[in-house]
ZALOBA-272312 format. One record per atom (N, C-alpha, C): residue number from 1; residue in one letter; atom name; x negated, y, z. Coordinates in Angstrom, 2 decimals, always signed. Example, Ala and Ser with C-alpha at 12.3 -4.5 7.8 and 13.67 -1.06 7.14 Angstrom:
BEGIN
+-----+------+------+---------+---------+---------+
| seq | type | atom |      px |      py |      pz |
+-----+------+------+---------+---------+---------+
|   1 |    A |    N |  -13.19 |   -5.69 |   +7.80 |
|   1 |    A |   CA |  -12.30 |   -4.50 |   +7.80 |
|   1 |    A |    C |  -13.20 |   -3.30 |   +7.80 |
|   2 |    S |    N |  -12.85 |   -2.25 |   +7.08 |
|   2 |    S |   CA |  -13.67 |   -1.06 |   +7.14 |
|   2 |    S |    C |  -12.90 |   +0.03 |   +7.87 |
+-----+------+------+---------+---------+---------+
//
This chain:
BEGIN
+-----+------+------+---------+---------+---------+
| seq | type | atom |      px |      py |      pz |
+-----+------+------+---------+---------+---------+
|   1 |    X |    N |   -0.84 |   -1.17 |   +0.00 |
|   1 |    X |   CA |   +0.00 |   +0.00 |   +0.00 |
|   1 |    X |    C |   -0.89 |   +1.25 |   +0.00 |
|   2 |    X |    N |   -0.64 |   +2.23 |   -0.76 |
|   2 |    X |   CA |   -1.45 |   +3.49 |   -0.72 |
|   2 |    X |    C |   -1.04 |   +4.19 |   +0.29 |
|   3 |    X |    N |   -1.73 |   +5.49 |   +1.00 |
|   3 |    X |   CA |   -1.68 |   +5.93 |   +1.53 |
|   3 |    X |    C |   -0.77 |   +7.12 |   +1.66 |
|   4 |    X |    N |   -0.54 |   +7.91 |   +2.30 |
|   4 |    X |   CA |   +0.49 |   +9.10 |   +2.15 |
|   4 |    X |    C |   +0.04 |   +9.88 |   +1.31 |
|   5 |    X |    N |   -1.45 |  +10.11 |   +1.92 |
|   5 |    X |   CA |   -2.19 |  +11.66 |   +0.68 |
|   5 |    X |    C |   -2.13 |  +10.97 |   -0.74 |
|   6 |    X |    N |   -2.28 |  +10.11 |   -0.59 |
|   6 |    X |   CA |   -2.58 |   +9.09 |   -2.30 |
|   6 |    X |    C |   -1.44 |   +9.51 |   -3.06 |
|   7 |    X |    N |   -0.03 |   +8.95 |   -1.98 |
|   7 |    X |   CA |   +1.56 |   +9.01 |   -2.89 |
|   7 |    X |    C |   +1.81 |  +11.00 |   -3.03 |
|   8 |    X |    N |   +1.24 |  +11.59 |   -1.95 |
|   8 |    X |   CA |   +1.70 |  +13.05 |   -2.23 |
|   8 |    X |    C |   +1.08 |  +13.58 |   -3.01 |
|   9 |    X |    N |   +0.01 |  +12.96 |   -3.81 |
|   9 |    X |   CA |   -1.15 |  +13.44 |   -4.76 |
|   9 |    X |    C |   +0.07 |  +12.74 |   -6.24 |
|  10 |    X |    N |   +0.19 |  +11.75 |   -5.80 |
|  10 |    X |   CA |   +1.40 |  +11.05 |   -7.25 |
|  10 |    X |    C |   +2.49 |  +11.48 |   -7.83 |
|  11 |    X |    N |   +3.21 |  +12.22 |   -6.61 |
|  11 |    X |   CA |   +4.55 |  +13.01 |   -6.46 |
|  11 |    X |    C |   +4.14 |  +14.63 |   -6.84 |
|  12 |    X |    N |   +2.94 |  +14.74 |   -7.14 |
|  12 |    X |   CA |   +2.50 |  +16.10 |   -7.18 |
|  12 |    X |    C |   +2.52 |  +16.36 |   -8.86 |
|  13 |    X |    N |   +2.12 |  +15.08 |   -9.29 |
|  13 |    X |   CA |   +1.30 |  +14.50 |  -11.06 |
|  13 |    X |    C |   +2.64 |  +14.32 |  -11.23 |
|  14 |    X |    N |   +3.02 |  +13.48 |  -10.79 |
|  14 |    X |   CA |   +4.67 |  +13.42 |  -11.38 |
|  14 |    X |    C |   +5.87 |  +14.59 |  -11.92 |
|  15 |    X |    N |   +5.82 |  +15.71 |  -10.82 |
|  15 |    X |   CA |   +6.68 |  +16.80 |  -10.60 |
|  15 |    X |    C |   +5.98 |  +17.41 |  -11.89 |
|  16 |    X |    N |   +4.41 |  +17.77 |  -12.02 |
|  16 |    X |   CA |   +4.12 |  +18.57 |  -12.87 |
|  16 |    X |    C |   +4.45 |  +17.79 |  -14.42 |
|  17 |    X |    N |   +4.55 |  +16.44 |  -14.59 |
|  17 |    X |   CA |   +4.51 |  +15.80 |  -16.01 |
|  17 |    X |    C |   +6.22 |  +16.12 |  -16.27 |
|  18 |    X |    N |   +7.17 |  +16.32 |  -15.09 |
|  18 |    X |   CA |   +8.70 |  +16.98 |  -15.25 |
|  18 |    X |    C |   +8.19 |  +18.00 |  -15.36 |
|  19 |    X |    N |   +8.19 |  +19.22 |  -15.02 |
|  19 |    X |   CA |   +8.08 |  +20.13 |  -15.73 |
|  19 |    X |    C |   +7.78 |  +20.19 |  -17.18 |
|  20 |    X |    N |   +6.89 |  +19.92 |  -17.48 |
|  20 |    X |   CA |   +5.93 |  +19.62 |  -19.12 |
|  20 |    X |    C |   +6.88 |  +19.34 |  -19.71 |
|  21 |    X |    N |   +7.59 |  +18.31 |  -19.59 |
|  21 |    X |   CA |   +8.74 |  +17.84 |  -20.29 |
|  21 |    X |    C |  +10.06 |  +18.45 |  -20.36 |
|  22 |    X |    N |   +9.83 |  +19.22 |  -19.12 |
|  22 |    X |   CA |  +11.37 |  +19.86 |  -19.30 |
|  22 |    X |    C |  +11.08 |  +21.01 |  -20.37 |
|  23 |    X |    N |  +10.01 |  +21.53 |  -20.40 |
|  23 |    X |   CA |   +9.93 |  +22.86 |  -21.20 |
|  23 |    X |    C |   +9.43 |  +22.75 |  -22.64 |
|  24 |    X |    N |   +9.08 |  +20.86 |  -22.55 |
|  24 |    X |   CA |   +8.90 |  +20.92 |  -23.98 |
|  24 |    X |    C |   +7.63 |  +20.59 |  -24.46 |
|  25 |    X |    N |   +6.61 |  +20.81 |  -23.03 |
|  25 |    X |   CA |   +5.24 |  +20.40 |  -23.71 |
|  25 |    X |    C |   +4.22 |  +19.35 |  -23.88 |
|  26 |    X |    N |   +5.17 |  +18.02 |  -23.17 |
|  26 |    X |   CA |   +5.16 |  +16.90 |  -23.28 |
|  26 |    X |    C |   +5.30 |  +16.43 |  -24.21 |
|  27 |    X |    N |   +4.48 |  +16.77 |  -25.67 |
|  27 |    X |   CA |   +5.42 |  +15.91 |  -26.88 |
|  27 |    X |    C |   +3.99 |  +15.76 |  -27.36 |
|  28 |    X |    N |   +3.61 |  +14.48 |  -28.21 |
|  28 |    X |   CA |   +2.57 |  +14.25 |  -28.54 |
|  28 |    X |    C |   +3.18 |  +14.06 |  -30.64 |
|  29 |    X |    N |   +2.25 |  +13.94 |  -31.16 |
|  29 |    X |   CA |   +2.72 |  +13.84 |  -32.67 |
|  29 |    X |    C |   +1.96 |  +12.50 |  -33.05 |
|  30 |    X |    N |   +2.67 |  +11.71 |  -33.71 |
|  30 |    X |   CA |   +1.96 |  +10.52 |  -34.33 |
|  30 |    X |    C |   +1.89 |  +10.51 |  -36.08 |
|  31 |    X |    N |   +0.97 |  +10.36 |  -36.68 |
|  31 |    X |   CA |   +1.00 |  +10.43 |  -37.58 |
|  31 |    X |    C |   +0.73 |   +8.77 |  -38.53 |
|  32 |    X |    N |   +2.27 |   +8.45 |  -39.12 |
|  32 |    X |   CA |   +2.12 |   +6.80 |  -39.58 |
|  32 |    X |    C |   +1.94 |   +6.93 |  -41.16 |
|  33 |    X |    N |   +1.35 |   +6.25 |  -42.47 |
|  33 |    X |   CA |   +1.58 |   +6.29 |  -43.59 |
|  33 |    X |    C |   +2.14 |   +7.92 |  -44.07 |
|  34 |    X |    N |   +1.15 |   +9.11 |  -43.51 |
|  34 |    X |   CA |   +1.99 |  +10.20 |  -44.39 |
|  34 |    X |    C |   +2.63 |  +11.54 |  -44.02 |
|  35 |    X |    N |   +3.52 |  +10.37 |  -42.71 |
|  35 |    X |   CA |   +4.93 |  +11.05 |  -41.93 |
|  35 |    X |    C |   +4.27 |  +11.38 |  -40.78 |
|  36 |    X |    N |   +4.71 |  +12.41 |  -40.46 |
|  36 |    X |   CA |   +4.44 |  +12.83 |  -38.91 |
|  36 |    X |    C |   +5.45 |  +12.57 |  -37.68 |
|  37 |    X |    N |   +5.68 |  +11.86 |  -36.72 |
|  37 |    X |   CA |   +6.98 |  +11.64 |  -35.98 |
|  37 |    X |    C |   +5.94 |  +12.42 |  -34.40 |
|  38 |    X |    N |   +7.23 |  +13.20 |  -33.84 |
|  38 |    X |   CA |   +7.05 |  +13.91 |  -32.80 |
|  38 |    X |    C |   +7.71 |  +13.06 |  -31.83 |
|  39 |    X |    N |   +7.30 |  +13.11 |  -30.48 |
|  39 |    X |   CA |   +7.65 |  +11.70 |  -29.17 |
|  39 |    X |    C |   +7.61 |  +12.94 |  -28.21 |
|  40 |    X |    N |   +8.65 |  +12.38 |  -27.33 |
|  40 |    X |   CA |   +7.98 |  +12.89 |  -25.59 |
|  40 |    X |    C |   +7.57 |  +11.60 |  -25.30 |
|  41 |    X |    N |   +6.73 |  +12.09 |  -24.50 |
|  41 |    X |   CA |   +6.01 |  +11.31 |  -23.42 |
|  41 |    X |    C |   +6.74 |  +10.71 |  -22.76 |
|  42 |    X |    N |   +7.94 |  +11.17 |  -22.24 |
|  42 |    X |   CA |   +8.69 |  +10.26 |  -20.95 |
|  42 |    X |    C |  +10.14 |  +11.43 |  -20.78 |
|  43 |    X |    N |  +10.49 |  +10.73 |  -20.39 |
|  43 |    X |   CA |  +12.61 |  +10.88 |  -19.98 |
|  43 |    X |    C |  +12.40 |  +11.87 |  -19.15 |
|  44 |    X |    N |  +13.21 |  +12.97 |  -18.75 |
|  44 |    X |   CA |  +13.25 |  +13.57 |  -17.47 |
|  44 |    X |    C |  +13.73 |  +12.57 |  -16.46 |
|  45 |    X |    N |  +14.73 |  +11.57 |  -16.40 |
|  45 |    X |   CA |  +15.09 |  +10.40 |  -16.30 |
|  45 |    X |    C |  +14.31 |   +9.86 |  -15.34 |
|  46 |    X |    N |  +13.42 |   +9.28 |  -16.79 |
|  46 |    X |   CA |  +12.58 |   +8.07 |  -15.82 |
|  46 |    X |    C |  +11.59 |   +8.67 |  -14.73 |
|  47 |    X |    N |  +11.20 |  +10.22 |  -15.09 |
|  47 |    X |   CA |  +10.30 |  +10.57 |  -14.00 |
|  47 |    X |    C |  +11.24 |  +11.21 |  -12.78 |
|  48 |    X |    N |  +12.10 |  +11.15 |  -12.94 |
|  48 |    X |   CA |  +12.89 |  +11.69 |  -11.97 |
|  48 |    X |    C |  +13.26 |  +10.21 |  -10.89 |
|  49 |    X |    N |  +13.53 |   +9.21 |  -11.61 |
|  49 |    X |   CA |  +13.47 |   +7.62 |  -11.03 |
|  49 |    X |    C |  +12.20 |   +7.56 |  -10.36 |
|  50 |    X |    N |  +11.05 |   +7.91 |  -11.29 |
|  50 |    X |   CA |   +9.82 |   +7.74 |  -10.58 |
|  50 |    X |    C |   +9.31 |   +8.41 |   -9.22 |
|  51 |    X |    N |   +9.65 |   +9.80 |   -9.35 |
|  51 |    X |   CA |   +9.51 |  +10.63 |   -8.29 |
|  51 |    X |    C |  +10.12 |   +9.95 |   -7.31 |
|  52 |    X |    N |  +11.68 |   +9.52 |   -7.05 |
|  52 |    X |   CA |  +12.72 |   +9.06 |   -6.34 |
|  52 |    X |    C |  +11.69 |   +7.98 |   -5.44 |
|  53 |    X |    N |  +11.45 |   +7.37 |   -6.31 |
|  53 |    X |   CA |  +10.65 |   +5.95 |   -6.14 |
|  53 |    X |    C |   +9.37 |   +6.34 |   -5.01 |
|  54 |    X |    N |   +8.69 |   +7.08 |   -5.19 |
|  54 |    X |   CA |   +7.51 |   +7.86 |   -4.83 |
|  54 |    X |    C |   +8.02 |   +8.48 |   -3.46 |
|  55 |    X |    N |   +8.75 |   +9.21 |   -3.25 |
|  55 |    X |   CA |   +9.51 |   +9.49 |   -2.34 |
|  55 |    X |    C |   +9.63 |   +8.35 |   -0.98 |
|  56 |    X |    N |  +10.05 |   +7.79 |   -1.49 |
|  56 |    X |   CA |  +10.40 |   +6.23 |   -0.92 |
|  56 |    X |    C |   +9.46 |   +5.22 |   -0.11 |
|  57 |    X |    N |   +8.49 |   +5.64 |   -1.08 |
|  57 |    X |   CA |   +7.05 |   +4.99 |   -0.62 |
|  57 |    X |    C |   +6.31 |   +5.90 |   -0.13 |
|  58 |    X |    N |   +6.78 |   +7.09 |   +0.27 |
|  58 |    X |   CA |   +5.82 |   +8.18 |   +0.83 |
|  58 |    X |    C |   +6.19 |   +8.12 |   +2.67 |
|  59 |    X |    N |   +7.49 |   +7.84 |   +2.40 |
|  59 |    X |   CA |   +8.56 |   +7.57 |   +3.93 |
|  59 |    X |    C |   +8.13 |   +6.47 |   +4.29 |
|  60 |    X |    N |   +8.22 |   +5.41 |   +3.41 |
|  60 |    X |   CA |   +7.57 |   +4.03 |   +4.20 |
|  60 |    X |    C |   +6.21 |   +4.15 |   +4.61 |
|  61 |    X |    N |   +4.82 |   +4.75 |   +4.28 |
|  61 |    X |   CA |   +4.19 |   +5.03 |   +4.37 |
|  61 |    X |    C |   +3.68 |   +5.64 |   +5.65 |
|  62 |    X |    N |   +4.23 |   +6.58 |   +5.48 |
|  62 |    X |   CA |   +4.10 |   +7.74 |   +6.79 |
|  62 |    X |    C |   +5.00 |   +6.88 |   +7.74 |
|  63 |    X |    N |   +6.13 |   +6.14 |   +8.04 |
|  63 |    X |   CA |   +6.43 |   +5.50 |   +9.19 |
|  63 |    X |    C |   +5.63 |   +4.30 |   +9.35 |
|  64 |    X |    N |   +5.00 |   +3.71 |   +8.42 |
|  64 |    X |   CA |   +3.34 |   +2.87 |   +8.92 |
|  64 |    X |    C |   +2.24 |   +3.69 |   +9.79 |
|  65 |    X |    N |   +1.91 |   +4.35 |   +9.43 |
|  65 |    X |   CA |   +0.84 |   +5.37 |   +9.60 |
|  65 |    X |    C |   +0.96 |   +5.54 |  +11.16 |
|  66 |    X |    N |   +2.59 |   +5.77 |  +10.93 |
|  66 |    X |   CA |   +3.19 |   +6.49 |  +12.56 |
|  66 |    X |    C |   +2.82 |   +5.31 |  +14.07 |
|  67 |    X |    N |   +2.32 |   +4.01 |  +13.13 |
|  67 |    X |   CA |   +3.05 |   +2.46 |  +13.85 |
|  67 |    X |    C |   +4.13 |   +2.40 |  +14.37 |
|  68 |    X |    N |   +5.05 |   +3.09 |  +14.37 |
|  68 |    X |   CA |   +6.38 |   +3.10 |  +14.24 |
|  68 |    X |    C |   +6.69 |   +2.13 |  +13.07 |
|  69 |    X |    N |   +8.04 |   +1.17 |  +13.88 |
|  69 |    X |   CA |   +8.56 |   +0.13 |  +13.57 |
|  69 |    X |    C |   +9.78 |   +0.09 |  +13.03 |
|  70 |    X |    N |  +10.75 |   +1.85 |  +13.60 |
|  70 |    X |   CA |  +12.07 |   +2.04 |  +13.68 |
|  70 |    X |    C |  +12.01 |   +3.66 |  +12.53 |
|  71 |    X |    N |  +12.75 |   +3.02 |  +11.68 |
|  71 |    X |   CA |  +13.11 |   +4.35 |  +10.46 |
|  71 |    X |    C |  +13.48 |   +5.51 |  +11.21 |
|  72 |    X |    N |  +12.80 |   +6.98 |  +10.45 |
|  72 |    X |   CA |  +13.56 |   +8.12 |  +11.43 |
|  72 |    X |    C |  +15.13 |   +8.40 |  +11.84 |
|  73 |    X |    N |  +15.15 |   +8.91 |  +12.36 |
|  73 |    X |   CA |  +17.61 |   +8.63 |  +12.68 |
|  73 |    X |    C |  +17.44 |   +9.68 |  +11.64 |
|  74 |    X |    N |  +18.69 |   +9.36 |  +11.45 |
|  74 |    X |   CA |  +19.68 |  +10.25 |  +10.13 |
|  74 |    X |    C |  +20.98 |  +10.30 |  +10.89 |
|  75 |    X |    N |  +21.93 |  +11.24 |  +10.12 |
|  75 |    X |   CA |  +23.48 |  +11.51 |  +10.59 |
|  75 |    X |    C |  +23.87 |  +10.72 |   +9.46 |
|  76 |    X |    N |  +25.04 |  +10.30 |  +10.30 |
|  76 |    X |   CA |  +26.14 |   +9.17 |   +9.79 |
|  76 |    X |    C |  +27.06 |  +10.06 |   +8.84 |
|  77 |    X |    N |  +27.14 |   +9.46 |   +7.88 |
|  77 |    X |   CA |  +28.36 |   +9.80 |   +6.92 |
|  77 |    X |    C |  +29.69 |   +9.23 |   +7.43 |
|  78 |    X |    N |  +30.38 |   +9.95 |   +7.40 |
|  78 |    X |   CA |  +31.67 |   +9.79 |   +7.73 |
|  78 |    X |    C |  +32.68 |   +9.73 |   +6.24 |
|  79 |    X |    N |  +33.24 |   +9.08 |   +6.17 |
|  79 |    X |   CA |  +34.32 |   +8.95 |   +4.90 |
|  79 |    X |    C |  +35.65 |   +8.65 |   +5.16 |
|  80 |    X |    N |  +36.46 |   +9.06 |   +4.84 |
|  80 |    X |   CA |  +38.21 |   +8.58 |   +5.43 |
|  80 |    X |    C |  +38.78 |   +8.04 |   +3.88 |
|  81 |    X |    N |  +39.32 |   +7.23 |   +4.08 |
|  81 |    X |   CA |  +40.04 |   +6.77 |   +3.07 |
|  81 |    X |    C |  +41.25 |   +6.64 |   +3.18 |
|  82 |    X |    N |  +42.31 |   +7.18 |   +2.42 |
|  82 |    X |   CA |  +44.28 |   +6.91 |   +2.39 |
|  82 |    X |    C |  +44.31 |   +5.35 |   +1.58 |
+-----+------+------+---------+---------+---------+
//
């Protein structure tokens, strides 16, 4: 498992490769037989999954670190249903 600074260094590369992409400058050009075809690099999507992901493993992480055994408390959602 990597470390916290490791994943907040990942979540850092990540956020900036969303940006890039959101504004457009994530696009690389391939050139096959002639034709030129323009690509992004990646989904806002999938790096947004990725970040999520990163996130995730940054919390598990840091509650290792802590040797803490018990996830931090959170507030309960409440929902009513008719």
């Amino acid at each position: 498992m990597a470390t916290s600074t490791q994943i907040r260094e990942w979540i850092a590369a990540a956020e900036n490769a969303r940006h890039a992409v959101a504004i457009g400058g994530a696009v690389i050009d391939v050139w096959e037989d002639g034709s030129r075809v323009r690509r992004s690099i990646s989904s806002l999507t999938e790096l947004q999954a990725y970040i999520d992901r990163l996130n995730r493993e940054l919390a598990a992480a840091l509650l290792a670190e802590s040797g803490s055994t018990r996830p931090a408390r959170r507030a309960i959602s409440m929902v009513f249903r008719n």
